[in-house]
N, C-alpha and C positions, 0 to 999 in steps of 0.2 A: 435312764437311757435304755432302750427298747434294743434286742439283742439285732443284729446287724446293720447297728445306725452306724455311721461316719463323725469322723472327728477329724478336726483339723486344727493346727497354732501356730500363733508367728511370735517369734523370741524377738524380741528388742533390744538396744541397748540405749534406746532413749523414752523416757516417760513422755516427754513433748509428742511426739511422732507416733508414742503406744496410741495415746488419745483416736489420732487421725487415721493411726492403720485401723481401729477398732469402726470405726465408722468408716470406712468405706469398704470391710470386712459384712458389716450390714448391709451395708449396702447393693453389695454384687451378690446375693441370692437369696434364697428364701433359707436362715440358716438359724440357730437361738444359740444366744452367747452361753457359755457354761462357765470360766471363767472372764474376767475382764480386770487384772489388777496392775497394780505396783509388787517388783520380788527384787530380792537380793541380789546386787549391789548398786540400785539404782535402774536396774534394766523393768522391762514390762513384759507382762503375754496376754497373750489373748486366745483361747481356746473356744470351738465353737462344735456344734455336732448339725446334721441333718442328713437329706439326700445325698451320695455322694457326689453327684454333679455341683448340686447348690456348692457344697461343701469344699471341691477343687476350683469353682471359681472366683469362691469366694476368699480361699486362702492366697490363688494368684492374685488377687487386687489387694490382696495383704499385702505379699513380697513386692509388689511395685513400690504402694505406697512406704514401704520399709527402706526401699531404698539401700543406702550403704550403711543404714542403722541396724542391718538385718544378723541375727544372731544366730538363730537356728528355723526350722518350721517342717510339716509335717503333713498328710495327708492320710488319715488310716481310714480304709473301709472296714466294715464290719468288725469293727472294734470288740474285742473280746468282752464280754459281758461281766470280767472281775474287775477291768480296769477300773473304772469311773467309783465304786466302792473302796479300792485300794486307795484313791486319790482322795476324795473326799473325808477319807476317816473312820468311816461306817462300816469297814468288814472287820468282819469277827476274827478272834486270834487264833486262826488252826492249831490244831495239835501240834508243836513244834516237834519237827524230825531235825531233815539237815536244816541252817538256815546258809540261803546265798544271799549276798549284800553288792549289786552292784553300783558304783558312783560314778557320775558325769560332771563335766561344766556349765552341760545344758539342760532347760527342764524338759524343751521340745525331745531331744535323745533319749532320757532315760523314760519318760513315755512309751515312744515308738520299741526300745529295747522291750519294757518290761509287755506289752500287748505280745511283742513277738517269740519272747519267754513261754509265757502262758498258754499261746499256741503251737508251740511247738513243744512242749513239754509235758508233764505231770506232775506240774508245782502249781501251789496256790502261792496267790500274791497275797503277804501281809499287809503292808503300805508301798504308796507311793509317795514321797516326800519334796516338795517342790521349794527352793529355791530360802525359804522364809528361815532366816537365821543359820541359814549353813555358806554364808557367801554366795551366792545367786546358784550356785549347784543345785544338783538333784539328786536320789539314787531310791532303788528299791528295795526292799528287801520280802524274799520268796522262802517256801520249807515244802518238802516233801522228801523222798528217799535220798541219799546220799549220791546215786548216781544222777535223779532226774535233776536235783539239782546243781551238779556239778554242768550239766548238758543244757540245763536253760541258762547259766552264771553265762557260758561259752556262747551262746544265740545272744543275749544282750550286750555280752560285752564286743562280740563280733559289730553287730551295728554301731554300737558307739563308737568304735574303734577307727571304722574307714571314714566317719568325720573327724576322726584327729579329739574327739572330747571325754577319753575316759580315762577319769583317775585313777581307780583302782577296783579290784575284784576279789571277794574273798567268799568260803565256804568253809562254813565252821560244821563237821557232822553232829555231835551232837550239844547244841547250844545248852547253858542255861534259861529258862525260862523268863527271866527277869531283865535279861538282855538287852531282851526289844521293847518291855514294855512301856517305857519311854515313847516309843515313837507312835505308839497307836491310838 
């Protein structure tokens, strides 16, 4: 992912209808699928990057097709250039300082939080951990000094918050190492 691409996702709560919203997601622009799965508890997403025009028209012909199946969904320009490594697995495990750990019900939320963390803050993202094995949740978890991550924990769990989707929020200053490694 090239740094000020666009990204956009539509949270399902149905696999049937993930299918259709994913095609016709294709369909309204010029955009490349980045995910396209099945997640925990039966629901679906579909995450897609390009222009960001392609990329809001193409999430709006998401949310129609979605319909009343619609879970969550998203539209980020210039996507922070740690996200899409957080997400995937592939970033490397920073020097743990503080670590913050925030949790959603949705994977579209704790996305949009943790991109909005990362910019406004001076934490590295460890992982982003989407939906597989934790009940269709999500959450992130970030490290860097004690204060900047008590200040991005507050920026993600704020977003999540005014959609009604965040479970929980914690800042541990100085973690054991061994903690997270699990998750990466």
């Amino acid at each position: 992912m090239k740094k000020g691409s666009s990204i956009g996702i539509i949270e399902t709560s149905s696999i049937a209808r993930g299918f259709a919203i994913a095609d016709a997601v294709l369909k309204a622009g010029n955009v490349q699928l980045v995910i396209n799965r099945t997640i925990c508890p039966g629901k679906y997403m579909v995450l897609i990057s390009g222009d960001v025009d392609a990329v809001q028209s193409s999430i709006e012909a998401g949310v129609r097709s979605a319909a009343h199946t619609l879970v969550d969904h998203f539209v980020i320009s210039n996507v922070h250039p740690s996200v899409f490594p957080a997400i995937s697995g592939v970033a490397h495990l920073p020097e743990m300082k503080a670590l913050g750990v925030v949790e959603a019900f949705s994977v579209a939320s704790i996305i949009e939080a943790a991109d909005a963390a990362v910019k406004a803050t001076a934490v590295q993202l460890v992982a982003i951990h989407l939906a597989m094995a934790i009940g269709g949740k999500g959450f992130v978890t970030m490290t860097g000094d004690v204060a900047s991550v008590e200040a991005a924990v507050a920026v993600a769990a704020g977003i999540i918050e005014k959609k009604g989707l965040l479970v929980e929020k914690v800042v541990i200053p100085a973690p054991r190492r061994e903690l997270i490694s699990e998750f990466i």
